[in-house]
N, C-alpha and C positions, 0 to 999 in steps of 0.2 A: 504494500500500500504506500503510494508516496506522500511527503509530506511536503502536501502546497506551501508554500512562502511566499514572502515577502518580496517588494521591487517597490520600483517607480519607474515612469518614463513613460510618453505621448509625443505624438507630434506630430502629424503627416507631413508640417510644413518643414521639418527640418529633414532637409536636399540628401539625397542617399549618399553622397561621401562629405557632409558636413565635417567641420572640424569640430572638435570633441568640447569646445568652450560655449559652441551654440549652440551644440544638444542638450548641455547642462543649461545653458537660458532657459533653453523653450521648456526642458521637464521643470525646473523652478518656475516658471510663467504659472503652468497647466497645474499645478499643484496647490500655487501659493498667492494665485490673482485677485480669488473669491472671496480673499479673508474679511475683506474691508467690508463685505456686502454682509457678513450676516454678524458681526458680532450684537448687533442689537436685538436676535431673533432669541434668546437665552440671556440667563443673567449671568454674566461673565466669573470666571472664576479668578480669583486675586493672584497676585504673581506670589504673593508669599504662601496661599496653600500649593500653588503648583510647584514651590518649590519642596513644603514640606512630602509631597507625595513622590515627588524626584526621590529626593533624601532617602524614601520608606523603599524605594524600587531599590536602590542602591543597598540597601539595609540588608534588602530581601535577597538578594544577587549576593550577596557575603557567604549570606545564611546557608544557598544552596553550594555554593561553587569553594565554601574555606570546606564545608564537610567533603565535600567529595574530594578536595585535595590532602585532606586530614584520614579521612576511611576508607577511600577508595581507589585513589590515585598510586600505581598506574593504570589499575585497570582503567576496562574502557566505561563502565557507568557506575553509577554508588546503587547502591540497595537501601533504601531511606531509612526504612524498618528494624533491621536487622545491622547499620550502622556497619558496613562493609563494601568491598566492591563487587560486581557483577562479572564473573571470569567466565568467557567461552569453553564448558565442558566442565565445568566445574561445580557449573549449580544446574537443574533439570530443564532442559532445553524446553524452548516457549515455540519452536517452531520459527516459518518465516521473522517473525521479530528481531530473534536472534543474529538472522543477516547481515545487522548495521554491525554488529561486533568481529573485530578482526585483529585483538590484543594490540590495539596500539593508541591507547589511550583516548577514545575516542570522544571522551566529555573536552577534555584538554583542549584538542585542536579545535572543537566544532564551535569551544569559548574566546579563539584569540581575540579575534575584532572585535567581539562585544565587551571587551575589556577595554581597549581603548575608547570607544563609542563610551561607555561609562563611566573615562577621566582617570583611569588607574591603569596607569602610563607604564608606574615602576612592575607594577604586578603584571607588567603585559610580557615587557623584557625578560620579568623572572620567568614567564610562562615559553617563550619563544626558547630561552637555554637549556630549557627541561626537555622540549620538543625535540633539541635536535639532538640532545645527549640522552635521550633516553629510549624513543620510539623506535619500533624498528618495522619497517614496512614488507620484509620478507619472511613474514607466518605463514607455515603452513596450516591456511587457514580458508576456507570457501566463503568467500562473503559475498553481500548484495552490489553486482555494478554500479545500480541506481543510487544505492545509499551510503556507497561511499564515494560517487563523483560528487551527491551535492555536500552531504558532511563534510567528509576527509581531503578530498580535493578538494571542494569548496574552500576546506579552512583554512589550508595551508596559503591558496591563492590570497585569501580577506585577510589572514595575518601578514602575507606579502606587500600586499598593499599597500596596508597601514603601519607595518614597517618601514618602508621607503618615504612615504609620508613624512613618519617621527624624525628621521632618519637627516631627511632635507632640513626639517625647523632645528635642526641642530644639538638638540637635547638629551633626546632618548637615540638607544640604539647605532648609535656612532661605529660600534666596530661591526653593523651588519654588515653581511657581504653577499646575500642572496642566496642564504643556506635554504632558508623554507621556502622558494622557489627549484631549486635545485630535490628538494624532496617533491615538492609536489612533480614536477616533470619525471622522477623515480617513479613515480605512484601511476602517473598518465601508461607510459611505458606498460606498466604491469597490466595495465585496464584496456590494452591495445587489442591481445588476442581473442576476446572479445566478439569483436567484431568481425571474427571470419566467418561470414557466413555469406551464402548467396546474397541476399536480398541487401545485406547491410547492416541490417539490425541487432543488436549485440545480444549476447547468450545473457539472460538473468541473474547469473552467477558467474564471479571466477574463484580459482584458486591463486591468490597472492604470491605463492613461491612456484608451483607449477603449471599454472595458467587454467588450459582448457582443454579436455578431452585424453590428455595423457591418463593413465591407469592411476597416479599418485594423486589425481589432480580431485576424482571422487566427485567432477562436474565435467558438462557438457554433454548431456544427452538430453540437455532441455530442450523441449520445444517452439511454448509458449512465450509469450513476455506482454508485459501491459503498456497500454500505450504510451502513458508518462515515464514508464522505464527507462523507453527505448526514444521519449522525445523529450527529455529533458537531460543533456547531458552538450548541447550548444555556447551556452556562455561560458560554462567552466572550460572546457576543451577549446573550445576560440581564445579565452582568455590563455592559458595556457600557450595556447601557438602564439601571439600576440607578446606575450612575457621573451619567451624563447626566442621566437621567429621558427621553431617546428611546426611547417604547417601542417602535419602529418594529424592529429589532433585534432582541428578545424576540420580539416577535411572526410574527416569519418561521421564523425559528428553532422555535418552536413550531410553528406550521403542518408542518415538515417532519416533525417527529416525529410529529405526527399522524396525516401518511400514511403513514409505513413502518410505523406502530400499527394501521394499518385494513389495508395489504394483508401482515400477515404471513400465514402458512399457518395456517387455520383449526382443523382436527384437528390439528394436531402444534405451533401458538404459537410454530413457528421462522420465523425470517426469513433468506431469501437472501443470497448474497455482491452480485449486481448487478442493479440495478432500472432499465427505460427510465422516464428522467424526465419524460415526456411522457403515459405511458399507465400507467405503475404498474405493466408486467407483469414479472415476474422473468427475465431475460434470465439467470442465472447462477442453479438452484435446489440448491445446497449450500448446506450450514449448519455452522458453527461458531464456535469462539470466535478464530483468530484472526484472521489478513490477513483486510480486507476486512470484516468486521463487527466486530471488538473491540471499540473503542471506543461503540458504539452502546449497547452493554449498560453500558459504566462509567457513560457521559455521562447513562442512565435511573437507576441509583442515585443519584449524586453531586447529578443536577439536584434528586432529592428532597430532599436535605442542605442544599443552598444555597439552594434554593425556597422549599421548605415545602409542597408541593403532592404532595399522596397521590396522585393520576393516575402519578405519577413512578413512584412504589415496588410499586405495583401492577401496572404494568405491568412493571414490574423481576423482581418476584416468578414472575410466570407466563411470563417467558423463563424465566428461570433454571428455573423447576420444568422447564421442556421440555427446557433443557441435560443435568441431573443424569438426567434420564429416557431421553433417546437419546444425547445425545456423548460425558455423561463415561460413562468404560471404566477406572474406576481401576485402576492412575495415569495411562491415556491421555485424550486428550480428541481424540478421532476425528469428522471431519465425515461428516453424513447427508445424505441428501436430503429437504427437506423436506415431501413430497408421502409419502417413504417411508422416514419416520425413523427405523426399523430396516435400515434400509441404508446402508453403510458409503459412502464418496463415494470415499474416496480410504486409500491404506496408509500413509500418511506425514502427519507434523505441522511446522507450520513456528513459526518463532522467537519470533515475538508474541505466541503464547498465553501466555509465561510470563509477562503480566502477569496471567494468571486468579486466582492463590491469593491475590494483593494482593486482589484484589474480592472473592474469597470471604471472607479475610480481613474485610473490612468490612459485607460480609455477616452474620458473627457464623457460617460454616458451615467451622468450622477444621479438621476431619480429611480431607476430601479436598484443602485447600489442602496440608495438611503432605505427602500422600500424591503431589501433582503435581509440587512444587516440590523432592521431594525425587525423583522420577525424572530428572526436568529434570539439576538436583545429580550426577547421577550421568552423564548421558550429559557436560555440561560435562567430569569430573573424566576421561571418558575422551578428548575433543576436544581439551580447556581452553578451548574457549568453544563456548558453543551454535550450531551451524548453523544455518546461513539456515533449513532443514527436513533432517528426520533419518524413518527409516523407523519402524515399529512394532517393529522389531527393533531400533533403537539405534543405526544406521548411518549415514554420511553420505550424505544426498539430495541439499542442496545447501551447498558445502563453503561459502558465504561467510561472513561475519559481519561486518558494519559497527559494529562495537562496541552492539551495542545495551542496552539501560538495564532492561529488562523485569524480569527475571529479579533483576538488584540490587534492583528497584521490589519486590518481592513479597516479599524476604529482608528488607529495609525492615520489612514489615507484618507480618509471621509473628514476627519481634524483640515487634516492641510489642504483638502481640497476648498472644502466650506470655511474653517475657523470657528463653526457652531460649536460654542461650551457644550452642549450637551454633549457633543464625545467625550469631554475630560471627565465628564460622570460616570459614563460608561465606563473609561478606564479605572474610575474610583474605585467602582463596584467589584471590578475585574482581579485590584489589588486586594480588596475586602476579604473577597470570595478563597482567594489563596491562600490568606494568611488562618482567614477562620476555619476552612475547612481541610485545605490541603498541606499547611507545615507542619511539619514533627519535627521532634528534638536533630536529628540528624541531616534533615535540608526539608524536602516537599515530595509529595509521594503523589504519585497515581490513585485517582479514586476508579477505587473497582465494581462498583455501584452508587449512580448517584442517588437512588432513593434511598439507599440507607448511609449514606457518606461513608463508607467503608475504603477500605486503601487497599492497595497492589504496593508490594514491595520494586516499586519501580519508578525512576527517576530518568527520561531519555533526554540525550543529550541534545535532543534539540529546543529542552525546554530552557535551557542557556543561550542556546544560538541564539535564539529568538525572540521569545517571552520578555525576556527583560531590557533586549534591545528595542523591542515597540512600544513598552511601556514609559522606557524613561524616553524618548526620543515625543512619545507623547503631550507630554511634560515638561520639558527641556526647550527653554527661549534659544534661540541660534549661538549667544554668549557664552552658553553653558555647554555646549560643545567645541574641544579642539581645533576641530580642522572643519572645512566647511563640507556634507552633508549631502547636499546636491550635485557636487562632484564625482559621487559615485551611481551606481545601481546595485538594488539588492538583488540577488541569487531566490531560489526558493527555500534555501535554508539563511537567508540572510544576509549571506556575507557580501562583504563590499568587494567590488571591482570598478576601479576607475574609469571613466567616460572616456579617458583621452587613448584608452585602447582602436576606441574606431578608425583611426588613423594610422595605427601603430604595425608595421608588417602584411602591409594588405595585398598581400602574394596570391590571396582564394580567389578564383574566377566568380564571378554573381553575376551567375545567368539566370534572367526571370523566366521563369519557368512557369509560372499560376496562369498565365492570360493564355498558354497554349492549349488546356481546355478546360478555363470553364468562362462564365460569362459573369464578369464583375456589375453591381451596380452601381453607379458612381454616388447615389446617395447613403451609401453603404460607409465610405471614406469621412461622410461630416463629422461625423462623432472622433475627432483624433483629439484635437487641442479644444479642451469646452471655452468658448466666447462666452464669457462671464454675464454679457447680456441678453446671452436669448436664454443659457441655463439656469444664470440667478436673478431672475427678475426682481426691482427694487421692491420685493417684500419681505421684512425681517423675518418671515414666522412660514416662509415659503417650504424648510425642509418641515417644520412641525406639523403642517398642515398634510405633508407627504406620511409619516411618523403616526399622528392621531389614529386614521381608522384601523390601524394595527397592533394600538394599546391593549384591546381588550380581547384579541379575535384568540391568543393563546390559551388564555383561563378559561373559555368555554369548552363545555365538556364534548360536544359535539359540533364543532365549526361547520356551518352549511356556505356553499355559494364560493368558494374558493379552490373548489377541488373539482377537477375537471370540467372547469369551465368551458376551456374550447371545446372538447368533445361534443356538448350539447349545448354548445351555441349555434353551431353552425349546420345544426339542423332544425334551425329557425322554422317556429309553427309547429313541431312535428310532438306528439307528447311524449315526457319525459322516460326513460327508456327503466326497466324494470329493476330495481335494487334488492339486491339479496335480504337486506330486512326486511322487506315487503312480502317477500314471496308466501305463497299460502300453495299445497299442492294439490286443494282440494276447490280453487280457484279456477274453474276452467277457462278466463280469461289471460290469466298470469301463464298458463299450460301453452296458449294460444300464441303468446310472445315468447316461451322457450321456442317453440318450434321452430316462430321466425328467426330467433338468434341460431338455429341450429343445434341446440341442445332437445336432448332427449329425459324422458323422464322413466325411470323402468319400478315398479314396486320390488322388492325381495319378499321372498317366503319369508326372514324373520320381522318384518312387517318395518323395513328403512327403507327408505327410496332413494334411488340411485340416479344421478344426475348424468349425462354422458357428453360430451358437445364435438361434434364434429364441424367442422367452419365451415366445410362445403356444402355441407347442408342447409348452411343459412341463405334467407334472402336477399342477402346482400353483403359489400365488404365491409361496409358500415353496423350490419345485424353482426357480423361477424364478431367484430371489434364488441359489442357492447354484450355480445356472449360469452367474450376471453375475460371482459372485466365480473361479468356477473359471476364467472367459477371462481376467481382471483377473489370476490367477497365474499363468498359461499368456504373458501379456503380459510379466508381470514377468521370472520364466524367461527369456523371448526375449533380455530386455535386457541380464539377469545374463550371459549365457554369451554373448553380445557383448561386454560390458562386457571381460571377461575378455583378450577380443581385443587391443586395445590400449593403450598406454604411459598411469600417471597424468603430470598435470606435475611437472615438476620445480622444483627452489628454489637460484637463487643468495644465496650471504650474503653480505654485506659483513663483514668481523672486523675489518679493521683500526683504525687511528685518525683518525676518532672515533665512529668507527659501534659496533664492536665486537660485531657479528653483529644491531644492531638493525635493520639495512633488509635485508626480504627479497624478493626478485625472482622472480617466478612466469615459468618458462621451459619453452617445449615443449620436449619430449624429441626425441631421435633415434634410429631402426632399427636403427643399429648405433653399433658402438661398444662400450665400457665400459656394461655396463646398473649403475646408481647405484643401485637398488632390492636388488643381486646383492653390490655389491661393499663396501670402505669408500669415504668420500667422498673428493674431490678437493680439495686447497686448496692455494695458491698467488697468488702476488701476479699481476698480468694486466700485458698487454702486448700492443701492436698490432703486429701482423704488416703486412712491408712484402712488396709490394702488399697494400695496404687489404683488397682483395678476395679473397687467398688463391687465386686462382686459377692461380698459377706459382711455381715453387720460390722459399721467401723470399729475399729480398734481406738480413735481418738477422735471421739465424739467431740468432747471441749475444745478439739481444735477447729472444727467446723463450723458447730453452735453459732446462727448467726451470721454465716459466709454463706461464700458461694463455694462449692465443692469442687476442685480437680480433680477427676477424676480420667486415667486410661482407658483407651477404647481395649477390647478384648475379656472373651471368655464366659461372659454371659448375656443377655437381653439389655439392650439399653432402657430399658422397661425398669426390669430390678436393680441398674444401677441408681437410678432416681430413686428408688423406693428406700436402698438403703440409705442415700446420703439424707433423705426429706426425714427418715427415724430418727437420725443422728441432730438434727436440727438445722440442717442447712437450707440457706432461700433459694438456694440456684446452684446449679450444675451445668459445668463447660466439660466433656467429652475431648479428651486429644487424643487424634490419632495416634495407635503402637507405629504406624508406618513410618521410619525414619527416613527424611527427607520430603514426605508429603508435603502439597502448597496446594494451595486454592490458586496460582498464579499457574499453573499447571495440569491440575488436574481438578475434575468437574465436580461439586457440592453435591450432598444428597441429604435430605432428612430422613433424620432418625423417624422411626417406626416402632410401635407397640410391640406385645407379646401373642398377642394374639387372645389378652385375656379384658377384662374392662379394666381402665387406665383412669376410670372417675377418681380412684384415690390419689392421685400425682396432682399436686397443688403446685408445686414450683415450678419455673422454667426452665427447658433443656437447650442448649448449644450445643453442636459442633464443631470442633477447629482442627483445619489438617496441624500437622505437627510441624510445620515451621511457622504456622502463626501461634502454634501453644507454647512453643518455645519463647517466643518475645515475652512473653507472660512469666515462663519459668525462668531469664533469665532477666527480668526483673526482682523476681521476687530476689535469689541471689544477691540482687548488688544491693535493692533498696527495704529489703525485709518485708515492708510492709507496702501492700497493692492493694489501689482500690479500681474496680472495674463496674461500668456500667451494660447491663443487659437493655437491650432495646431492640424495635423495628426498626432504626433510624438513629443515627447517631445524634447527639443533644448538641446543642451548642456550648462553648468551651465558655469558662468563669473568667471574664475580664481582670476581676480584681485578683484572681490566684498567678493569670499569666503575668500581670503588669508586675507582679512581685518576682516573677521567675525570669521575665524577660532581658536578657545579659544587654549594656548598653554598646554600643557598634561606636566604634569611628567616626562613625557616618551619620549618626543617631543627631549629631548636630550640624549636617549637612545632607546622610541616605536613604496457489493461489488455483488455483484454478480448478471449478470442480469439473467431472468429465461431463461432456455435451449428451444429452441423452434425445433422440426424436421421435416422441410417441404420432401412434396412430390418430390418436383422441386423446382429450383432458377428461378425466371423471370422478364425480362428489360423491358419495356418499350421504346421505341424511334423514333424520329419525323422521318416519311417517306422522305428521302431527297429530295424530289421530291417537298413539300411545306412543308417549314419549317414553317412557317409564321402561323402553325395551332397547334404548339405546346403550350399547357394547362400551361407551362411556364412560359411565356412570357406577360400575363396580365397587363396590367397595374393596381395598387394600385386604386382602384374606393372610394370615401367619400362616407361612407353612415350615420356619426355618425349627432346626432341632432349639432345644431350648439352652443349650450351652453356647452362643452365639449372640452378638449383636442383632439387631435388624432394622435393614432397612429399605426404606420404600422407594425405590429407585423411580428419579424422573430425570427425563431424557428431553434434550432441545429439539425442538419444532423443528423437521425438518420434510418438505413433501416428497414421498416415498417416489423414488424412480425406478421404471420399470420401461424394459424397451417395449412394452405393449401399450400400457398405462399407468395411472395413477388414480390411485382412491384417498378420500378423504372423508372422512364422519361425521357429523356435525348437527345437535340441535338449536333450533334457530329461534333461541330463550337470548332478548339485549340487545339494546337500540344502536349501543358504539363499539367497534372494533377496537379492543388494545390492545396493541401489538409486544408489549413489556418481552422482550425477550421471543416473541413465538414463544412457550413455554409450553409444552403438553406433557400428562400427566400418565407414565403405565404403570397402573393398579397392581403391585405385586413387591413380595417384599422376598430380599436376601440374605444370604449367610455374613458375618462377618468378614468372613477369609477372601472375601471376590472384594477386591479393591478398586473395580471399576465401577462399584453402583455410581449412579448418579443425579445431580441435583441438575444443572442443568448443564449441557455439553460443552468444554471448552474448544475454540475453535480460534486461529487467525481469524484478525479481522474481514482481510481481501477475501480468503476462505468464504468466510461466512456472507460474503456481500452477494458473491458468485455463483455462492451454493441456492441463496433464498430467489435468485431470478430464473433459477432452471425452469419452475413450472409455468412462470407469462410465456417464457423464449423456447420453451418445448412446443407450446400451443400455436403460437404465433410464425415458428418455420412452418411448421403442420400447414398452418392458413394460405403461408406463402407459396408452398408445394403446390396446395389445391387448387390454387389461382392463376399459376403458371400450370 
């Protein structure tokens, strides 16, 4: 999955070999013209809070980046939690994630610039001598192309930069001599072989010491690759050649862009999520802006800015006109299929789009920026940070959030575009949000569900790159930075590269190649540099008035009139087409309009009715389409009223000292018990119950008396571990796993589960914790004796007056992927005859069958729609007016032995994974359609 970033730069008007002092005019114009027009539209915020929030950004940028050079360094990232570093093969691999790591320091490099940008000059030099005395770039090691060109190259390039910079004012870094250029061109080299492939487009993976394909090298049989993979890898690699004068670099880098420019989708100018690199054919044909193509689209702007080469902006323009034409849905931005780009791909949006109103922003195209980033704005203010993906309705998809930078990156550019105060409140909020919920004693952690504010032991190092470079930069008058700003362009991870590159070695042929076949519109081009006069008409209150209808549309529980609008608009007159809430089967007018849509209705002997939809059998391509959306909410329904089925996780807190509620521990729930969703929470200091294992009356009751119980998972019913510690007098019971090295960052949650006997006598609450989050608890108790811990649904907010006592003062304090393509015959639902519901296969209740010397539990499994090269079934009673998508989470009624270490809560997956996996059933239905139509 890549991770869109940050930039600047606009301009049509500036001449394709401009010199590199009027492209920085024109992007300072287009960014910074509008100020004057709206500061009256908000009540301005005073220079001395924006300093003191500078200050706090500054504070907070210590906090993270002294512990990871304190617990963590060398490795490549800190582990928040657990006050350690993050070592490739040394802690339980996360899958794709783990890509960006390649032992070589990767928080380090990916922080150079944003240290300077920060004003901490001397800490930059000290960080540059560490880099070159310590990193070593030839591990054998398989890591991501992608995420080490914009990282690891990135950084080396941005701290090269801003080295030579220091370097010229005389001060800092006098005896540089273009070491961290000289690495990073090491690093280029190594990322070359790569790209051997027919088409161009580089292999997903290399091996750092052995390349690709060699037997030692354990890569190169890849196929696939995502489109921002393989089209974001231009400015570092140009910059590079540019540094050098190796045009070798530049030139492959282009070749790539070349081909995803030749095989985008001809009638619709959209490009896919993944492409076989071998043959060029779209293995993944969704289109959108974010996961998986974002950055493809900044890296064709931005490369215009820093180039100079109109090929760039051109072909920028005519995505873009296809995006505004089919995704955006103001203020949604929905993926399509690109063969059928009035068809919707998917119900839900994920996290990295919120770098889109940054680019539109540079774009010069500001009211649908204002109008995304302030829905964005409003789902955060109901979360407090954006989910991994959130539905069309505002809900959680996927609860996680790795602190990502997007969404700050775009508040960033909508500031400098406009000057509207209201963005420095945004960014207030932004700071609030982090400090309240995501610091711990060790830097900032990954929340690993935002409904319960629970943490992932995980810190990525782009939340340095970036995070804290948009924030103070937010904030930050022109004075308060060193060196001027708009001299550079950001990368997608940030880093700066100087403008006066587009001059510098321009040995690359730039041949226009866009007008040879397609057909530009020439009002497509207005939008480059915004004319401050038609975009910001002399009204102060012209963005709030854009911002207003948007205030409220997130808190409703059911949002109407925003979701798929064009669909049924544009069959103006015609009535409104049949929604799966609606449907009734015993409706013979409702029967009347499956038919048209090409869906079939079949009864079963066990009295569910079965849905089936063939698209060729519909009336039409239009019945078609509004038959793939009725299965798709017929799907969704199923999930909801599964969902419903069983327990969210739960959140242990730490309160005491020195935590003070900032480490949160995501814990399966348990069947019985205290339900913590029902009741108030549970708090109390904890205590290990003797026998470990709670399987026999305790041995030291008065040590419990009062607490919350520890108690080992193993050797009997999680049933009668409750019962012994609840005898002994304890409020609550946390369960740690015997599995040594378990992680919820790893492997998938499950709630515990009864005995199979009545569980009305279990009065107190039961937890869950795999055994590296029980450990942070047991290696508390160690250092600090005594722990208090809060049980909850949802983590509490932390005690102002306990932190301000604990809060150490700063320096600063007075200044700071791919799932396999499957292509069904037909799509088909499944669904309870409404007639008797009471007979759907659903609705079981959890039966004990495990021996009675055993744990149990009730294994639930993530939503996924079952693939079959024939078909697909789904089950579903259609009890609930709104779809919430929390997870897809469905629920199989059955319960396990102890010893199977795979029950689970619900499935862990990659993100891109799970992005790819959840579109198989639109894009099964939809090639089906396309087949039938050709």
């Amino acid at each position: 999955m890549s991770e869109a970033g940050g930039g600047r730069g606009c301009g049509s008007s500036v001449p394709q070999r401009a010199p590199w002092s009027l492209v920085a005019a024109t992007a300072a114009f287009c960014l910074v013209s509008a100020t004057s027009v709206w500061t009256a539209g908000a009540a301005p915020m005073s220079r001395e809070e924006r300093q003191k929030l500078g200050n706090q950004v500054l504070e907070m940028f210590d906090h993270a980046y002294g512990n990871y050079m304190e617990h963590a360094y060398p490795a490549d990232e800190l582990m928040p939690l657990t006050c350690r570093g993050r070592v490739r093969g040394q802690e339980p691999s996360r899958g794709d994630v783990d890509d960006a790591l390649g032992k070589f320091s990767l928080t380090l490099i990916d922080s150079l610039d944003t240290l300077v940008v920060l004003n901490k000059t001397k800490e930059f030099e000290d960080a540059v001598r560490k880099v070159l005395r310590d990193v070593n770039l030839d591990n054998d090691v398989v890591v991501s192309v992608f995420e080490t060109n914009i990282r690891v190259l990135g950084g080396l390039l941005g701290g090269h930069s801003l080295a030579i910079m220091l370097k010229e004012k005389g001060e800092y870094m006098q005896w540089y001599n273009d070491e961290l250029l000289q690495m990073a061109k090491q690093l280029g080299y190594k990322l070359l072989p790569a790209f051997n492939t027919t088409s161009g487009l580089p292999y997903p993976r290399i091996n750092l010491k052995f390349g690709i394909r060699k037997p030692e090298a354990r890569t190169g049989t890849e196929t696939d690759t995502c489109t921002a993979c393989a089209g974001t890898l231009i400015l570092e690699f140009a910059a590079l050649s540019r540094f050098t004068g190796a045009t070798i670099f530049e030139e492959y880098a282009r070749k790539a862009l070349d081909f995803l420019w030749e095989k985008r989708q001809r009638s619709s100018n959209l490009v896919g999520v993944t492409i076989n690199i071998h043959t060029g054919d779209w293995v993944r044909k969704d289109s959108g802006v974010g996961a998986g193509i974002d950055s493809y689209y900044e890296y064709l702007l931005k490369a215009y800015v820093l180039l100079g080469d109109d090929s760039f902006l051109e072909r920028f323009n005519t995505h873009y006109d296809a995006i505004m034409r089919y995704i955006s849905q103001p203020p949604l931005l929905l993926d399509v299929h690109i063969h059928k780009p009035m068809l919707n791909a998917r119900t839900w949006m994920d996290a990295l789009l919120a770098f889109f109103p940054g680019l539109q922003v540079l774009k010069g195209d500001i009211r649908p920026a204002i109008e995304t980033h302030e829905m964005l704005y409003q789902v955060i203010k109901k979360h407090n940070f954006l989910p991994e993906a959130f539905t069309t309705d505002f809900r959680v998809h996927w609860a996680q959030h790795p602190l990502r930078p997007e969404f700050a990156e775009s508040t960033y550019f909508l500031y400098k575009a406009t000057g509207d105060p209201y963005y420095l409140e945004v960014g207030k909020t932004l700071i609030e949000n982090l400090n309240k919920y995501a610091r711990v004693p060790c830097g900032f952690a990954a929340m690993k569900d935002v409904r319960t504010g629970s943490h992932e032991d995980r810190m990525d190092s782009f939340f340095l790159a970036e995070m804290f470079k948009y924030l103070y930069l937010l904030f930050a008058d022109k004075e308060d930075i060193i060196f001027d700003i708009e001299d550079y362009i950001f990368t997608t991870e940030a880093h700066l590269l100087p403008l006066w590159l587009s001059t510098t070695n321009q040995s690359i042929s730039k041949k226009n190649t866009t007008s040879d076949y397609t057909e530009l519109d020439d009002s497509n081009f207005d939008w480059t540099c915004p004319n401050t006069q038609i975009l910001f008409p002399n009204d102060p209150l012209y963005a709030q008035s854009i911002r207003e209808p948007l205030k409220n549309v997130v808190d409703k529980s059911c949002p109407r009139g925003i979701i798929r609008v064009r669909e049924e608009s544009f069959r103006s007159g015609a009535k409104p087409p049949l929604r799966a809430r609606d449907f009734m089967a015993t409706n013979s007018e409702h029967l009347e309009i499956l038919k048209k849509m090409g869906v079939s209705l079949i009864h079963l002997k066990d009295g569910r009715v079965q849905l089936v939809q063939h698209a060729i059998q519909a009336a039409s391509s239009i019945d078609a389409e509004d038959g793939l959306r009725f299965m798709q909410e017929m799907i969704e329904l199923s999930s909801q009223q599964q969902k419903e089925q069983q327990l969210p996780p739960r959140a242990v807190q730490i309160v005491s000292h020195p935590f003070f509620g900032r480490v949160v521990l995501t814990a399966g729930p348990a069947q019985f018990g205290l339900d913590l969703s029902k009741h108030k929470e549970t708090r109390g200091f904890v205590a290990s119950s003797k026998p470990y294992n709670g399987c026999s009356e305790l041995t030291n009751p008065e040590a419990v008396m009062g607490k919350i119980a520890l108690i080992q998972r193993g050797q009997c019913m999680f049933a009668e571990k409750a019962r012994n510690i609840q005898n002994a007098g304890a409020i609550g019971g946390i369960v740690i796993d015997d599995n040594e090295g378990s992680s919820s960052d790893t492997a998938p949650l499950f709630q515990m589960a009864g005995d199979g006997k009545d569980t009305d006598d279990i009065k107190i609450p039961m937890l869950f914790l795999f055994s590296k989050e029980g450990s942070i608890i047991l290696d508390a108790i160690r250092e600090y004796e005594e722990v208090e811990v809060l049980l909850s649904d949802k983590a509490k907010d932390r005690d102002p007056d306990m932190e301000s006592e604990e809060q150490p003062s700063s320096e600063n304090d007075s200044q700071d992927q791919s799932a396999e393509q499957i292509t069904p015959s037909s799509q088909e639902v499944d669904l309870v005859d409404q007639e008797s519901p009471e007979e759907s296969s659903l609705n079981s209740e959890p039966e004990s069958s495990s021996p009675a010397d055993t744990d149990n539990a009730a294994s639930v499994s993530a939503s996924e729609q079952n693939s079959n090269p024939m078909e697909n079934h789904e089950t579903t009673s259609l009890d609930g007016e709104c779809t919430d998508l929390d997870n897809q989470l469905q629920e199989q009624s059955e319960t396990e032995e102890d010893s199977n270490p795979n029950v689970s809560w619900g499935k862990k997956v990659q993100p891109i994974d799970s992005i790819l996996a959840d579109w198989n059933e639109d894009i099964e239905a939809f090639e089906m359609m396309e087949k039938d139509e050709l």
